[in-house]
MIDOSE-1310 file (N, C-alpha, C; in nm, 2 decimals, decimal comma, always signed):
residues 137
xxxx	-4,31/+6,33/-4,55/-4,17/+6,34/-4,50/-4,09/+6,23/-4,58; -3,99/+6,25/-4,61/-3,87/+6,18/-4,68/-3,83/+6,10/-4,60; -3,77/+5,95/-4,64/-3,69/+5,88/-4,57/-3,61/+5,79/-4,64; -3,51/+5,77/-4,57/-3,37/+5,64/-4,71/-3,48/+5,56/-4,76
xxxx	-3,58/+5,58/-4,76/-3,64/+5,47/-4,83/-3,65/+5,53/-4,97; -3,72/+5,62/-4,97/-3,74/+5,72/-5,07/-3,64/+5,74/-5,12; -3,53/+5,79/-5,11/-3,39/+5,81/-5,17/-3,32/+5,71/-5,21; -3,26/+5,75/-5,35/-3,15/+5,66/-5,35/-3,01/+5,63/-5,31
xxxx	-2,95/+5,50/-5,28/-2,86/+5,47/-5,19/-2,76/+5,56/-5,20; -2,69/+5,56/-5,32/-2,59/+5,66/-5,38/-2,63/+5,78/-5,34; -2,69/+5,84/-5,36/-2,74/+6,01/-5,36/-2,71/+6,01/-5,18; -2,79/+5,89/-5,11/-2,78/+5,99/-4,98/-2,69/+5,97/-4,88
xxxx	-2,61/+5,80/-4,97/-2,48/+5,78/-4,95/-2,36/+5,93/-4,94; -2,35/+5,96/-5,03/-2,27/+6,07/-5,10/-2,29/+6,18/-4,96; -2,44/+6,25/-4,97/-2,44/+6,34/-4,90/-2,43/+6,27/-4,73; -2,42/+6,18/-4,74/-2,42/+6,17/-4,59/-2,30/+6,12/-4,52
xxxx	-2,21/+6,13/-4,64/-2,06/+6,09/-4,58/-2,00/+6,26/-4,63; -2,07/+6,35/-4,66/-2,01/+6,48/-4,68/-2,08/+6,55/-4,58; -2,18/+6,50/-4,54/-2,20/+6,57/-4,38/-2,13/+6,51/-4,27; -2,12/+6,37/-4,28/-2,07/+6,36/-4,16/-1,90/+6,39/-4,13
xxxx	-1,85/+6,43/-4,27/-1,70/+6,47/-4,26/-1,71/+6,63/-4,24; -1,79/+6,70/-4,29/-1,78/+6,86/-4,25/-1,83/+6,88/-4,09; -1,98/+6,83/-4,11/-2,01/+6,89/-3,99/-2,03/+6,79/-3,89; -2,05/+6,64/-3,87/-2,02/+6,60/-3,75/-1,91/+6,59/-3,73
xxxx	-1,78/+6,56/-3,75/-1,65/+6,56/-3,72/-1,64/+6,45/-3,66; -1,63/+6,34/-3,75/-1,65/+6,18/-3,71/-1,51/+6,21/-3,80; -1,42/+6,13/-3,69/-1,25/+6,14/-3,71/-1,19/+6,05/-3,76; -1,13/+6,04/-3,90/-1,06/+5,93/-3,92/-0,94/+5,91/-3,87
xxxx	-0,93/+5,78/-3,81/-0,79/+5,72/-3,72/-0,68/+5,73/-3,79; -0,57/+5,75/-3,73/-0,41/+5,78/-3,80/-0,39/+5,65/-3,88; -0,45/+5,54/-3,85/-0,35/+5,40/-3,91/-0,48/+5,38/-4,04; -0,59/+5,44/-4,05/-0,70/+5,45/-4,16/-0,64/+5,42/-4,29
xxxx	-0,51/+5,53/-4,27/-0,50/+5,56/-4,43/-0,40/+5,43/-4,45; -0,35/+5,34/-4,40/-0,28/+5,25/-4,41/-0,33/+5,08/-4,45; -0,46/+5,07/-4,39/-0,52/+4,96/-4,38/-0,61/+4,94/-4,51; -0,58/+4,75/-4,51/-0,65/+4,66/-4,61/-0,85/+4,70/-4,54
xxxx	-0,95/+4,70/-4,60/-1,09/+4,71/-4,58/-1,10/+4,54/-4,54; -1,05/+4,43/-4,55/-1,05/+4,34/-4,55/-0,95/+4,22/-4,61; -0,92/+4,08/-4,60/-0,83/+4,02/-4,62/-0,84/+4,00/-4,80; -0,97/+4,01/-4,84/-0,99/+4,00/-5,01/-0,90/+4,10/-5,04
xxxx	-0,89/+4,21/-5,03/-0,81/+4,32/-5,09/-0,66/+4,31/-5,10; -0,64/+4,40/-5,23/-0,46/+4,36/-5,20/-0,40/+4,50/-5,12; -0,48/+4,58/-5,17/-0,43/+4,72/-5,06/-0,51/+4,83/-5,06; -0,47/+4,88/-4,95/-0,57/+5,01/-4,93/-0,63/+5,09/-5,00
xxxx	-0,75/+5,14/-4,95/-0,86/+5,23/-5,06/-0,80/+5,36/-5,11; -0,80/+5,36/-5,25/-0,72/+5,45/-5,30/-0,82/+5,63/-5,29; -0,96/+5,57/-5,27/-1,01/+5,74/-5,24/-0,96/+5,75/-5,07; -0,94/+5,89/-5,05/-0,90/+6,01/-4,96/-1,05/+5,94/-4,86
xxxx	-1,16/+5,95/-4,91/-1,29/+6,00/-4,88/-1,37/+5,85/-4,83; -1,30/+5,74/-4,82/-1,33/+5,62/-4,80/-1,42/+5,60/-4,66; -1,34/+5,68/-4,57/-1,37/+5,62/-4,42/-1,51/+5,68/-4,39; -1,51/+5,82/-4,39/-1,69/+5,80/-4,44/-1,81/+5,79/-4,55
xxxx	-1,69/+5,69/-4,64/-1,82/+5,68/-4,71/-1,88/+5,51/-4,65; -1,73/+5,46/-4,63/-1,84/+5,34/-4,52/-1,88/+5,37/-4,41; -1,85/+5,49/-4,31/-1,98/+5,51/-4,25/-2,12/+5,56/-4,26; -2,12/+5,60/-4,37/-2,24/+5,67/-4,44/-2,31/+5,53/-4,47
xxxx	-2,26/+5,46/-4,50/-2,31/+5,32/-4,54/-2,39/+5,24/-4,45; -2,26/+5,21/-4,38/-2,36/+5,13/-4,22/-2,44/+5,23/-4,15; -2,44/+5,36/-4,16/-2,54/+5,42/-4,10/-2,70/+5,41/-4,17; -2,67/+5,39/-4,30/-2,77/+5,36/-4,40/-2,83/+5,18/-4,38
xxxx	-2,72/+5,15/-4,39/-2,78/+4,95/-4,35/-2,85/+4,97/-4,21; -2,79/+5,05/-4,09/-2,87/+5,02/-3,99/-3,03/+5,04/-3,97; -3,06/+5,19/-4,08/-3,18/+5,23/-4,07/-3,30/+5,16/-4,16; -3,25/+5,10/-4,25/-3,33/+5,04/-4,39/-3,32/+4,92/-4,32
xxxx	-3,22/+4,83/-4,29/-3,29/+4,69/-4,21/-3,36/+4,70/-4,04; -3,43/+4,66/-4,00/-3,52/+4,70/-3,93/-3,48/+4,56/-3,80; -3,38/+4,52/-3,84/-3,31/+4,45/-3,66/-3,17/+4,51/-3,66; -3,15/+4,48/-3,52/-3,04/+4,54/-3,45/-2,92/+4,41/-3,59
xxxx	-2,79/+4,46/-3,58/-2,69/+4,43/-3,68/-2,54/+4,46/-3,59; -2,47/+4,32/-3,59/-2,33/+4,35/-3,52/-2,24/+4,36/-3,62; -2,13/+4,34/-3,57/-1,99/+4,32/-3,65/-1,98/+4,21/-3,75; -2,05/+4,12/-3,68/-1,98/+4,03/-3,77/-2,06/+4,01/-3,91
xxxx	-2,23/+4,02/-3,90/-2,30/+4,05/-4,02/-2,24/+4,19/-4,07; -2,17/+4,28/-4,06/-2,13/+4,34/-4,16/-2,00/+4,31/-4,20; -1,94/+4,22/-4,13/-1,80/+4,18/-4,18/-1,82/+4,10/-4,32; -1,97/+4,02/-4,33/-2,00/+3,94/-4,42/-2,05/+4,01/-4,52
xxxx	-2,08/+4,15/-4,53/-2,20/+4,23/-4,61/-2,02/+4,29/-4,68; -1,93/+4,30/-4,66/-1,86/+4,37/-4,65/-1,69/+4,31/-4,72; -1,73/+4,19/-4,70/-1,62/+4,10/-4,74/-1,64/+4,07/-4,89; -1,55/+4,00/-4,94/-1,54/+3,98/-5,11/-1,46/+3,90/-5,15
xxxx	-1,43/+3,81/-5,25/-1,36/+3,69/-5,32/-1,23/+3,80/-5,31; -1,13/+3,66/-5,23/-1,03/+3,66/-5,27/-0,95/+3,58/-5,40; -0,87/+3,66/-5,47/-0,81/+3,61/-5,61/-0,66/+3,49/-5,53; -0,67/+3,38/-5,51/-0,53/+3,32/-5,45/-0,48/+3,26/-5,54
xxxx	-0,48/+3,30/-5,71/-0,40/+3,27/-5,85/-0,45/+3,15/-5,89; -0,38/+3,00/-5,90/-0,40/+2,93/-6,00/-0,54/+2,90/-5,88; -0,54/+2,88/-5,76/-0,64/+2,81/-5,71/-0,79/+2,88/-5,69; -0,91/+2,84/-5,66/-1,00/+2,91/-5,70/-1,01/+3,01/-5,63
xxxx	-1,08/+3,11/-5,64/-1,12/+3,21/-5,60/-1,25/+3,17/-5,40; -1,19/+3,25/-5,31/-1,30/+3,20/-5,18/-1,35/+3,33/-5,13; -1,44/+3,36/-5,04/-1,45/+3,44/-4,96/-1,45/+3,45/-4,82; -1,42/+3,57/-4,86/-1,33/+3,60/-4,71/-1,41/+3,74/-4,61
xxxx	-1,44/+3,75/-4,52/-1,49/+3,85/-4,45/-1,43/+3,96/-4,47; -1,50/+4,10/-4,45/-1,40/+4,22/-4,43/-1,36/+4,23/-4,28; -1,26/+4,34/-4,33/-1,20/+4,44/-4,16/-1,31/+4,46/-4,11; -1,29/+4,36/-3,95/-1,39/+4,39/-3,82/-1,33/+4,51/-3,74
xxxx	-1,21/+4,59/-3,75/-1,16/+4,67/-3,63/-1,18/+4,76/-3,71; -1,24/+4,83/-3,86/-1,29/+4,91/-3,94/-1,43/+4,95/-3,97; -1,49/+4,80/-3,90/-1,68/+4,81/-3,85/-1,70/+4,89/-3,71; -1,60/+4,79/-3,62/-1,61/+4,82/-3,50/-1,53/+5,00/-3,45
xxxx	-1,46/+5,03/-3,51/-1,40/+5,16/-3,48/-1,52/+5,23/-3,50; -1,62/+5,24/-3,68/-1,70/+5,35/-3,68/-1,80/+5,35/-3,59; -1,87/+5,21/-3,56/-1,95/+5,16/-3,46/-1,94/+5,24/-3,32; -1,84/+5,24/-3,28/-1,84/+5,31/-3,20/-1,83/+5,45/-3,20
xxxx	-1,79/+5,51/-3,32/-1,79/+5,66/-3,31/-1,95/+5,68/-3,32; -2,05/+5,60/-3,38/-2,14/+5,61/-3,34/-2,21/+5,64/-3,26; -2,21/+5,57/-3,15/-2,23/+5,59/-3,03/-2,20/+5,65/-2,94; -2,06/+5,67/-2,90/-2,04/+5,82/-2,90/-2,11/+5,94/-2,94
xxxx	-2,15/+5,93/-3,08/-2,26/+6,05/-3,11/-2,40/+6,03/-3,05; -2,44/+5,90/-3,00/-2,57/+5,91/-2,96/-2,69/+5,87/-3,11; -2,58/+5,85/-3,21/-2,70/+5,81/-3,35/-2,75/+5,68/-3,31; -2,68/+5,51/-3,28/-2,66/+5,37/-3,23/-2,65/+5,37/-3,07
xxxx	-2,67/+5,23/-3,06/-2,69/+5,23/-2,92/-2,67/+5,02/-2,95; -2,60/+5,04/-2,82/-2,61/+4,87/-2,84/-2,73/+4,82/-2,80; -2,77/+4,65/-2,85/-2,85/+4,58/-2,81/-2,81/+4,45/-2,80; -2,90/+4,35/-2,80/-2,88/+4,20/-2,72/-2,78/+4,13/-2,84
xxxx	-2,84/+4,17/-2,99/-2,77/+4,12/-3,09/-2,66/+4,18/-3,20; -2,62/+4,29/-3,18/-2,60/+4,38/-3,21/-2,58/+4,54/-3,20; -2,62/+4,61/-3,30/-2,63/+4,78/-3,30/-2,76/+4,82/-3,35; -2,86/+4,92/-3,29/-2,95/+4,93/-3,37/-2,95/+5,11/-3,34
xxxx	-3,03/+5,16/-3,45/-3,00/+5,32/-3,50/-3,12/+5,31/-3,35; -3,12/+5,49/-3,31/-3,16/+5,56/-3,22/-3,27/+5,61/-3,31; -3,38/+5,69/-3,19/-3,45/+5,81/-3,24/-3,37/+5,93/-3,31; -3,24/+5,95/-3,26/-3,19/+6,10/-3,28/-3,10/+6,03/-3,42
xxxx	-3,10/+5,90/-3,43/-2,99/+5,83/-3,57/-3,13/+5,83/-3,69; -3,25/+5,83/-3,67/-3,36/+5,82/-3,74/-3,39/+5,97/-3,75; -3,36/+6,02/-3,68/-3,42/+6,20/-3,68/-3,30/+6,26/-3,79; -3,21/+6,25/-3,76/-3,09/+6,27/-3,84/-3,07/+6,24/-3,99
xxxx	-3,06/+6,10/-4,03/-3,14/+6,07/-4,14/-3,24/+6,15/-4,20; -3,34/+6,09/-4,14/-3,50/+6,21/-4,17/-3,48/+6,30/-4,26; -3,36/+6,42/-4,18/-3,36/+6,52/-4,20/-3,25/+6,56/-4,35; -3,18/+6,47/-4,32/-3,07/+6,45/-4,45/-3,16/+6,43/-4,56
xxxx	-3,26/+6,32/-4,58/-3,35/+6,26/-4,71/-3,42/+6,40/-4,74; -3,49/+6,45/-4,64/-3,55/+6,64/-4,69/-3,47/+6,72/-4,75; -3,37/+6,74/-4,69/-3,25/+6,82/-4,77/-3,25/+6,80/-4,91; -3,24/+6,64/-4,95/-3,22/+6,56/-5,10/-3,32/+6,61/-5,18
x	-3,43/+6,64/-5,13/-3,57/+6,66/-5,20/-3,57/+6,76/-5,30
């Protein structure tokens, strides 16, 4: 049986933010197309196809690391050098209301489920997967 481990990140990235925009119907928010990913950025993501390709993502970080994961470790997985001109370059966290919004579309679906420290993937967020990495084969 196939699993994200077997696959690579890109490939199941790709198809798994093209499933979850056709057929789960994980909804991008009206103010989506407007917003910085984080304070490093100077403006919004120029692909269409952004919102789930970061959820395809964190759905992927949840399953391949093997403890529960909140907001704020992906605010850090997620963040990037800000350029502030003559002075050096720092880093800066990403958008937490852009973790936390998919986070919860999550769970709503029943893939995540909270825990003590965070979010950790389900049986049916591991079954799901599973079944994606087969498809790839």
């Amino acid at each position: 049986m196939t699993t994200p481990y077997d696959v690579s990140a890109d490939k199941l990235i790709n198809a798994l933010s093209r499933d979850l925009k056709e057929n789960q119907k994980i909804k991008k928010p009206e103010w989506a197309d407007f917003v910085k990913t984080g304070m490093c950025k100077e403006r919004a993501p120029e692909d269409a196809n952004w919102w789930w390709v970061r959820a395809a993502s964190i759905l992927r970080k949840l399953y391949v690391g093997n403890e529960s994961t909140g907001v704020g470790r992906f605010r850090t997985v997620y963040g990037g050098r800000k350029n502030r001109g003559v002075k050096p370059e720092r880093f800066y966290k990403g958008s937490g209301k852009v973790i936390r919004t998919i986070l919860q579309e999550f769970d709503n679906m029943g893939l995540t489920e909270k825990d003590t420290n965070g979010r950790k993937i389900t049986e049916k967020g591991m079954t799901y997967l599973n079944n994606l990495c087969s498809n790839l084969q």
